[in-house]
N, C-alpha and C positions, 0 to 999 in steps of 0.2 A: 697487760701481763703476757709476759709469753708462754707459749703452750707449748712449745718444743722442747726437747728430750737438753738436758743439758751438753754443749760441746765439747772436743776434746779441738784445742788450740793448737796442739803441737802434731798433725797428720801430714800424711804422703798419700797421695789421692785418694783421701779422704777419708784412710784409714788412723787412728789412732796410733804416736809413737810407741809412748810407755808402756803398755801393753803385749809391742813388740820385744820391750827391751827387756822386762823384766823378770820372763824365766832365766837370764844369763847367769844376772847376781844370785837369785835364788840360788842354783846349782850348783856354783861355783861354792855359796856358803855354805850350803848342806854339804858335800862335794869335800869340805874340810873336815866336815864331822867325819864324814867315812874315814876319812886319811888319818885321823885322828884318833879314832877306834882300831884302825890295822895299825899303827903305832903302839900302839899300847898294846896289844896281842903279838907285836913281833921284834919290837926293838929297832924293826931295819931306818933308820935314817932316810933313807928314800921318801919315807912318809912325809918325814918333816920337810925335807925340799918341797915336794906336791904340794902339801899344806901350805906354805910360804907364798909358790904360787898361784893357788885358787884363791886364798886372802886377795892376793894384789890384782888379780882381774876379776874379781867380785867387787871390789872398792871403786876400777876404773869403770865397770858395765850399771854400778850401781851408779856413781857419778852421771853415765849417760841416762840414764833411768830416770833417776830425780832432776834432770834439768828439764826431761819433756815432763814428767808430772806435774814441776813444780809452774811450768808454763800452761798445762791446763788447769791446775788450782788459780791462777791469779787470773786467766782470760775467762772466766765466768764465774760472777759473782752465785750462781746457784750453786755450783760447786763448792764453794766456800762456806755455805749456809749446810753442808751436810756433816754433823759429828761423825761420821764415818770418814770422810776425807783428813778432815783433822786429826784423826786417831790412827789414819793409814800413814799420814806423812811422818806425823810425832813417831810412830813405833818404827818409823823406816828411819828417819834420823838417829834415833836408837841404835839400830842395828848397825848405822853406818859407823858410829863413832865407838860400837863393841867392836867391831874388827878393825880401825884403826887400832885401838890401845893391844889387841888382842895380835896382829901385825906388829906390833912395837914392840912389845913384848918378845915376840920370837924371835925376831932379831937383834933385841939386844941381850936376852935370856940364853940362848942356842935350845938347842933341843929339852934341855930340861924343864921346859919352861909347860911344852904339851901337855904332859899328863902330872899334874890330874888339870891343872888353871884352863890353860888354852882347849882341853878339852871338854869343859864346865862353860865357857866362853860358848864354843860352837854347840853346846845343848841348850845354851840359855838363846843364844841368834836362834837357832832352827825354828826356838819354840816363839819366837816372836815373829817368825816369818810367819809360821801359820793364821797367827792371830792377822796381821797386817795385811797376807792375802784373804786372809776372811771378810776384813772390812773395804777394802778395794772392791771384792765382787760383790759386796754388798752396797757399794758406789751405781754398780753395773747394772746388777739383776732388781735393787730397789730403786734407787737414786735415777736409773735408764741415763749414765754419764755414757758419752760417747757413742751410742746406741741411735742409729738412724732411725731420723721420723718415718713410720710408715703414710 
């Protein structure tokens, strides 16, 4: 049996991608909610442009994201054996496909579409980002995924 800390498959001298990648999409989702709240206190349409595009480079930075996770999910099987990893990818797959429809929507809705849906949309992502980085670093701080042997 092995006794080393489980790998992360997808790194750059030696460090871990996903990790790297995934305050982008965070921020850019949350980042919608802001835009989405001064929308709705101002009317000014600026909002919803912004909004439009932090959707669409939250979808592309999240696409990069989940290709290095999902390459450390499948390069070690200990990885795979942690309900935490399952319940980070499942709630991230979630999230991916809330701002797809939630992206879809505003552009084929126009502005009307924000308030109240799209931004009921970005409170219900924000709230499952929390949950999803909760069970990631609980990959990290219990699970010791990507965590060099000492």
């Amino acid at each position: 049996m092995d006794a080393s800390n489980p790998r992360s498959t997808a790194k750059i001298a030696g460090h871990p991608i996903h990790p790297m990648l995934i305050p982008f999409p965070i921020a850019f989702f949350v980042g919608t909610l802001a835009v989405d709240i001064a929308y709705s206190q101002t009317g000014d349409p600026f909002w919803t442009t912004a909004g439009r595009w932090l959707l669409i480079a939250g979808l592309i930075m999240a696409a990069l994201a989940a290709l290095a996770g999902l390459t450390d999910f499948l390069g070690d099987r200990r990885i795979r054996a942690l309900s935490a990893a399952w319940h980070h990818m499942i709630g991230n797959v979630i999230v991916v496909l809330l701002e797809v429809f939630n992206l879809g929507q505003r552009l084929g809705q126009g502005d009307g579409f924000v308030v109240p849906m799209g931004m009921i949309l970005s409170v219900v992502v924000t709230l499952l980002l929390l949950y999803n980085g909760w069970r990631g670093w609980e990959m990290v701080y219990r699970g010791r995924v990507g965590v060099t042997d000492s």
